[in-house]
C-alpha positions as CSV (number, residue, x, y, z in Angstrom):
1,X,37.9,-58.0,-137.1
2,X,34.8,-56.0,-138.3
3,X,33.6,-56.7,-134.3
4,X,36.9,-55.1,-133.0
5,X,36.0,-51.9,-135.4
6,X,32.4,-51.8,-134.0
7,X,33.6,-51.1,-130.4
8,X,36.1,-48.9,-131.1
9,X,33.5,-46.8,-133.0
10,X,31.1,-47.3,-130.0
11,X,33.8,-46.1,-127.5
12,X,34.8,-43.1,-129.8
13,X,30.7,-42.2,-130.2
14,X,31.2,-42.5,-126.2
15,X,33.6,-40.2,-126.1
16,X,32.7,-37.6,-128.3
17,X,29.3,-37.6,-126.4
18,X,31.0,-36.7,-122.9
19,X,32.7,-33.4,-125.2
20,X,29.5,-32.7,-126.2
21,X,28.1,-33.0,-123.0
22,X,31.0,-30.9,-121.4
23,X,30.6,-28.4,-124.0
24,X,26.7,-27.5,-123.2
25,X,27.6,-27.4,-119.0
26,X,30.5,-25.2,-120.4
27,X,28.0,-23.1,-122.2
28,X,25.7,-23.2,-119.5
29,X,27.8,-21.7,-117.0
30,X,29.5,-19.3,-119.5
31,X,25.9,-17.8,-119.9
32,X,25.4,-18.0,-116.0
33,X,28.2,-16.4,-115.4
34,X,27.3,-13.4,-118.3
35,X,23.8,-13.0,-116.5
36,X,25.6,-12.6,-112.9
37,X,27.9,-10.1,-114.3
38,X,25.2,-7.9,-116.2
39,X,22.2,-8.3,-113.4
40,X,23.5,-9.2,-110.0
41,X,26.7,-7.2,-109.5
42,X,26.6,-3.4,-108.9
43,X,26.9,-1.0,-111.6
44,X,31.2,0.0,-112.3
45,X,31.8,2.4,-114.6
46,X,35.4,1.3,-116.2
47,X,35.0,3.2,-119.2
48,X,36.8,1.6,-122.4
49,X,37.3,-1.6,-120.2
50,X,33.2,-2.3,-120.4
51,X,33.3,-2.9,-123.8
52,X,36.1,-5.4,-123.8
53,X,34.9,-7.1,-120.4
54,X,31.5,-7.8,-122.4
55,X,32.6,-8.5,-125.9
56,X,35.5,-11.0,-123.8
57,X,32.7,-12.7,-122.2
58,X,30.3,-13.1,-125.4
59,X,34.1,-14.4,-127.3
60,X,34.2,-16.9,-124.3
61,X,30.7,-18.1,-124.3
62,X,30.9,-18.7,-128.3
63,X,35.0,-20.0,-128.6
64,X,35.2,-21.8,-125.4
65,X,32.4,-24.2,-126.0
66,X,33.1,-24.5,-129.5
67,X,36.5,-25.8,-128.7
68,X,35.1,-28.3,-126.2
69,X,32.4,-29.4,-128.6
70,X,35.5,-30.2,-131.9
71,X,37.6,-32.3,-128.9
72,X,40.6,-29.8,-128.1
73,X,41.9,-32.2,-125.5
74,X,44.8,-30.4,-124.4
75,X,42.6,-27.1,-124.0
76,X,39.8,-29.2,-122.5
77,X,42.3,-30.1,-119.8
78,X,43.5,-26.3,-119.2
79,X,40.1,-25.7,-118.5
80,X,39.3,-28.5,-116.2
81,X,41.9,-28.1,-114.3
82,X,41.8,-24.2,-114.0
83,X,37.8,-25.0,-112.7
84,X,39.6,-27.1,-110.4
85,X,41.1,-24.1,-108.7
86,X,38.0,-22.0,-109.2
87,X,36.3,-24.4,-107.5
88,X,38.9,-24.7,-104.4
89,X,39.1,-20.8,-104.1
90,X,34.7,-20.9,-104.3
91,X,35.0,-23.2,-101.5
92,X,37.6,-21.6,-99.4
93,X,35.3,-18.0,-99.8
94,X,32.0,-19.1,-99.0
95,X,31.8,-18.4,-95.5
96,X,32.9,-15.1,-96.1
97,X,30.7,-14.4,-98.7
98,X,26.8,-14.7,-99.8
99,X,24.8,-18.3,-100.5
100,X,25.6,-17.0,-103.7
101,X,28.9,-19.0,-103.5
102,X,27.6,-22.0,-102.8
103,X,25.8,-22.1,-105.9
104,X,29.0,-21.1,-107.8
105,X,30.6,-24.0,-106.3
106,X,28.4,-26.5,-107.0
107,X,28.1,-24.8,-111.1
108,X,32.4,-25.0,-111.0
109,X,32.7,-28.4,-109.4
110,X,29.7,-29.7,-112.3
111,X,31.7,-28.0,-115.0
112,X,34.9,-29.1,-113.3
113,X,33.5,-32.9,-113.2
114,X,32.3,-33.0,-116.9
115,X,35.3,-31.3,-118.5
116,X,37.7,-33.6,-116.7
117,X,35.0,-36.8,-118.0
118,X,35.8,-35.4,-121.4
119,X,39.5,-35.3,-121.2
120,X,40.3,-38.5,-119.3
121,X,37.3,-40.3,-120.4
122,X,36.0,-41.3,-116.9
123,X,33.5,-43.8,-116.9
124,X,32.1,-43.5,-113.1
125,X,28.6,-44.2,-114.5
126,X,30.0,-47.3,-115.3
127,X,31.3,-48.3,-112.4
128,X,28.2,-47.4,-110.5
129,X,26.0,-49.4,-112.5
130,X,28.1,-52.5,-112.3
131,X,28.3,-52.4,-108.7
132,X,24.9,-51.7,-108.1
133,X,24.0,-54.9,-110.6
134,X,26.8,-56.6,-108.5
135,X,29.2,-57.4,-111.1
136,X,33.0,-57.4,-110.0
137,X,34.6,-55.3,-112.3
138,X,38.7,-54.1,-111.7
139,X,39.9,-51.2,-113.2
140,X,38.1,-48.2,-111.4
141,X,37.5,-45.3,-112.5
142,X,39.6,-45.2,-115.4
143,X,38.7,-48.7,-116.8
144,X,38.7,-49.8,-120.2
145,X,35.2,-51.7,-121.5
């Protein structure tokens, strides 16, 4: 019995790692995103609205993560799957736009990847290993240990 507690534990240690670990690409491209915004784009003067737009985005890179970090599955998975989008429409613009985009997609499909690890606890690491040590394990992606 105590052995049945002892990987439960493990798997819930496993899991709460990949939020973690969601949480700090989260916050990662929160702050990319910030630095892009204030450096790289060309001056707008919106009045009123550049107040909000900044204090929005420093609310975002503090909350959002936070959220991520305590385990918020259901908003975990509103987020993953609205980088899913973001990272269709980054795709679909970059030949119209700069090699910036191509960055941007590779930062939302990253993001994208680990938030949806987080939420559906996807064990592809796992599934790589075994294969390459040529064990035969069925379940896929989603598999149970």
């Amino acid at each position: 019995m105590d052995e049945l507690k002892t990987k439960e534990l493990i798997n819930n240690q496993g899991r709460s790692s990949k939020y973690h670990q969601a949480s700090y690409v989260y916050l990662l491209n929160a702050v990319v995103y910030f630095f892009i915004a204030t450096f790289r784009m060309p001056p707008h003067d919106f009045g009123m609205w550049n107040y909000l737009f900044y204090t929005l985005g420093i609310i975002f890179m503090i909350i959002f993560p936070y959220l991520i970090y305590k385990e918020y599955r259901i908003f975990t998975a509103i987020l993953s799957v609205i980088y899913l989008i973001r990272t269709v429409v980054t795709l679909l613009a970059i030949p119209y736009y700069s090699i910036l985009m191509v960055f941007m997609f590779i930062l939302h499909a990253f993001t994208c990847f680990m938030l949806a690890r987080a939420v559906w606890d996807i064990k592809i690491l796992n599934i790589i290993r075994s294969t390459v040590k040529g064990e035969d394990k069925v379940g896929g992606v989603f598999q149970k240990e």
